[in-house]
C-alpha positions in Angstrom: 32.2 -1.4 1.1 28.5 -2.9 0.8 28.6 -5.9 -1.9 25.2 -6.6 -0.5 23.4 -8.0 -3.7 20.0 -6.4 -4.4 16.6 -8.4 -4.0 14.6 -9.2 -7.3 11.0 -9.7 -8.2 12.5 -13.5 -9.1 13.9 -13.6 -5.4 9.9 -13.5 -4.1 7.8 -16.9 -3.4 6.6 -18.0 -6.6 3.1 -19.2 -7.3 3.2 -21.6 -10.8 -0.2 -21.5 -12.0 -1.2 -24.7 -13.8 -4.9 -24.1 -14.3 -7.6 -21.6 -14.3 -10.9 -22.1 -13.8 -14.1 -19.8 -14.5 -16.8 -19.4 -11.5 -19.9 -17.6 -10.6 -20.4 -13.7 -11.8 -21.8 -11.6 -9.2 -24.0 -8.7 -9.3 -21.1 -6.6 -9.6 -19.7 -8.3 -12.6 -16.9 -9.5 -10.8 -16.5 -13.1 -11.6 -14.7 -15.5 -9.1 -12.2 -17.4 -10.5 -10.0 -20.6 -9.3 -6.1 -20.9 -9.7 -4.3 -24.2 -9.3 -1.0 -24.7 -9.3 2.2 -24.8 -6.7 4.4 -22.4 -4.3 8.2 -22.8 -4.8 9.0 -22.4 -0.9 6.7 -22.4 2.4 5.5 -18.8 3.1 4.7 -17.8 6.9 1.4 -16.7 7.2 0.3 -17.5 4.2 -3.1 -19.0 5.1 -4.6 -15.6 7.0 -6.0 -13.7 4.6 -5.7 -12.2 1.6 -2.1 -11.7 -0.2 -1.1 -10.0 -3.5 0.0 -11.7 -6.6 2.5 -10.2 -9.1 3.1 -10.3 -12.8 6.3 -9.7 -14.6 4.3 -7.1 -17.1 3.3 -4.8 -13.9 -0.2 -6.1 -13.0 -1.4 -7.6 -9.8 -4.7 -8.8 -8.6 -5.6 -10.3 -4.7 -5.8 -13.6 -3.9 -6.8 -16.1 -1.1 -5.5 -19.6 -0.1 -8.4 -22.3 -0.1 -6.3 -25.0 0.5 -2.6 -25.8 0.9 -0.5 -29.2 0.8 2.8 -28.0 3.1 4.9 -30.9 1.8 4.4 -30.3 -2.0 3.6 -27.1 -2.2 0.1 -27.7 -4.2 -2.2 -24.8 -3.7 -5.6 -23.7 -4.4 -6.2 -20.3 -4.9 -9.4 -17.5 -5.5 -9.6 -14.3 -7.0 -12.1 -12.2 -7.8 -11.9 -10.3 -11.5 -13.7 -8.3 -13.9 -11.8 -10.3 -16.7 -10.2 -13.5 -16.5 -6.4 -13.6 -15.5 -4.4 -15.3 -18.3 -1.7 -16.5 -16.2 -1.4 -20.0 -17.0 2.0 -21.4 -16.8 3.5 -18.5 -15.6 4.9 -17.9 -12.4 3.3 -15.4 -10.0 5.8 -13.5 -7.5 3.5 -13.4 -4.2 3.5 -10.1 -2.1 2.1 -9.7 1.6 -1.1 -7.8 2.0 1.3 -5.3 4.3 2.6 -3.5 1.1 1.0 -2.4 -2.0 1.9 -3.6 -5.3 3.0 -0.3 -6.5 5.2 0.0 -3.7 7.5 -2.9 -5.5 6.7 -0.5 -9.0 7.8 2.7 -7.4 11.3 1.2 -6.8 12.0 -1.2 -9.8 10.9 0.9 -12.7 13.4 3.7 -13.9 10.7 5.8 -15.3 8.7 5.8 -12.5 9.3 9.9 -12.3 10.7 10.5 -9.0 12.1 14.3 -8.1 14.2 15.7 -5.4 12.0 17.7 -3.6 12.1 20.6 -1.3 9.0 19.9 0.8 7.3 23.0 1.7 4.3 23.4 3.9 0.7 23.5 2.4 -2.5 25.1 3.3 -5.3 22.7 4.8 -9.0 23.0 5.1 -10.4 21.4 8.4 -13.6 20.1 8.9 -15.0 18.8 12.2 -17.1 16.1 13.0 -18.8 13.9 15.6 -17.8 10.2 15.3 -20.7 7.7 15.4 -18.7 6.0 18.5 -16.1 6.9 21.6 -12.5 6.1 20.8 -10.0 5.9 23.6 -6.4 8.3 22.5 -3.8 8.4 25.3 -6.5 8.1 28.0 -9.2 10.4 26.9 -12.5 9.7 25.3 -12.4 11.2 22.0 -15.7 11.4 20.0 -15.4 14.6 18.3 -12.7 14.8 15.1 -10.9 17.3 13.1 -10.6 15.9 9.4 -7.4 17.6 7.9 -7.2 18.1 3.5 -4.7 19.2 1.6 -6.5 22.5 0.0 -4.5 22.2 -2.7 -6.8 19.0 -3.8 -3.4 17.5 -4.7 -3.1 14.2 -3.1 -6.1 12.9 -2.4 -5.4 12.1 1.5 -7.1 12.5 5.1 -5.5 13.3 8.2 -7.6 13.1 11.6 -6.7 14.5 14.4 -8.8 14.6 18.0 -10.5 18.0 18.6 -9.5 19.6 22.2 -13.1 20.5 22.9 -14.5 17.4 23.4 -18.0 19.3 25.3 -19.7 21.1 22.4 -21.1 20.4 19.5 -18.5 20.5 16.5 -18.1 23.5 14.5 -20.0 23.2 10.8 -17.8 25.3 9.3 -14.7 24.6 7.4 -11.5 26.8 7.9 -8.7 27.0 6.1 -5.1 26.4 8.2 -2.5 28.2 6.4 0.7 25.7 6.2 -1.6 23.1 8.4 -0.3 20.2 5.9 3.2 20.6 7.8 4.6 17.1 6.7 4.4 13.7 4.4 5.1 10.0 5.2 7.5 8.1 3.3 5.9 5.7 1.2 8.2 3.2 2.3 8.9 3.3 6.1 6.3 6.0 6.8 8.9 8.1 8.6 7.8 12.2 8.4 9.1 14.4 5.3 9.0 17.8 7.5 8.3 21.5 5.8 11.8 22.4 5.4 13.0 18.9 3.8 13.7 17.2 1.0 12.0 14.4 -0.5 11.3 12.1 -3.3 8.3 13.3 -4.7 6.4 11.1 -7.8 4.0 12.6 -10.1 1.0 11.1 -8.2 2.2 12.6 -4.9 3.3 10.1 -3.4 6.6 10.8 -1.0 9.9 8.8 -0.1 12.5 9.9 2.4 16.0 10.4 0.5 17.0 7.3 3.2 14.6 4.9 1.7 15.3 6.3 -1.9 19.2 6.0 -1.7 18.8 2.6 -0.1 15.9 0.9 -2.1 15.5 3.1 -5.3 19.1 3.6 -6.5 20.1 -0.1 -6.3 16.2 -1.3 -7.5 16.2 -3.4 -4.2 13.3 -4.8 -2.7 14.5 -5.8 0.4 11.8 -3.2 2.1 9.5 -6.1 1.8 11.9 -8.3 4.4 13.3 -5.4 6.4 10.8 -2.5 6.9 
């Protein structure tokens, strides 16, 4: 029997913020702003780039790490914002860049909209084109493309794909693909959802495996963000 105990939004590094402080506005009316305050635990990897931080109320902006004091925990963080964040004195639950902050939405809120899904192949349109530049794919030079859509529109996603004729120029014509849109990743562990199988399906088509759903969605545990 699995007693394993779920993992919270309050089980994630905190960040307290103690102040926030206004910047410069740029052209894009952005403005950069200045958090201070302290991390409840030391967070690998921290100090490489960017990193997400969460609110209890389901927002979440980006921030960097300017400066760090290891043995206290005192930070010094940026953001950039149309508006300012109003998070003083609250705690901020921070997220690695790897994930997305709906991905930690999409598995603690009930009304999120999930359906069981029978996944079922969809027509593409594909569209050729020559790259600026030469990539290398298993051992071939590969300069000219095959951009894959859902004809649908639903979705909002790209495919690409290398073209076997590498020679000629690349075909200006669209074409559709009947049932060329032959599979979805799991927004989770990005494993296939094949024509054929079901799914988890949201109402902004977005996919999850019934693996990740039974594992992560039925419990509300975020333990993706540790494991996956």
């Amino acid at each position: 029997m699995n007693t394993r105990k779920p993992k919270m939004l309050d089980d994630f590094p905190k960040f307290h913020v103690a102040s926030v402080r206004r910047g410069e506005t740029s052209a894009d009316r952005s403005t950069r702003f200045e958090l201070g305050g302290r991390f409840d635990r030391v967070i690998q990897g921290i100090a490489d780039g960017w990193f997400w931080l969460l609110t209890l109320d389901n927002n979440c902006f980006c921030a960097t790490l300017e400066s760090l004091d290891q043995q206290t925990g005192e930070a010094h963080l940026t953001c950039s914002e149309k508006d300012e964040p109003h998070v003083v004195g609250q705690a901020l639950f921070y997220l690695s860049p790897r994930w997305q902050a709906f991905n930690v939405w999409m598995v603690l809120d009930p009304s999120w909209g999930w359906k069981r899904t029978l996944f079922e192949g969809i027509d593409a349109v594909a569209e050729e084109y020559a790259a600026p530049d030469v990539s290398i794919v298993d051992g071939r030079e590969v300069k000219i493309w095959t951009k894959l859509e859902r004809a649908d529109g639903a979705g909002r996603q790209s495919r690409y794909y290398p073209e076997d004729n590498q020679i000629g120029p690349p075909d200006p014509n669209t074409r559709v693909v009947p049932g060329g849109w032959d599979h979805e990743h799991c927004a989770l562990c990005n494993e296939h959802i094949e024509a054929g199988q079901f799914g988890f399906r949201d109402p902004g088509e977005r996919w999850m495996c019934e693996k990740c759903y039974q594992r992560y969605v039925v419990p509300r545990d975020l333990s993706f963000v540790d494991e996956l």
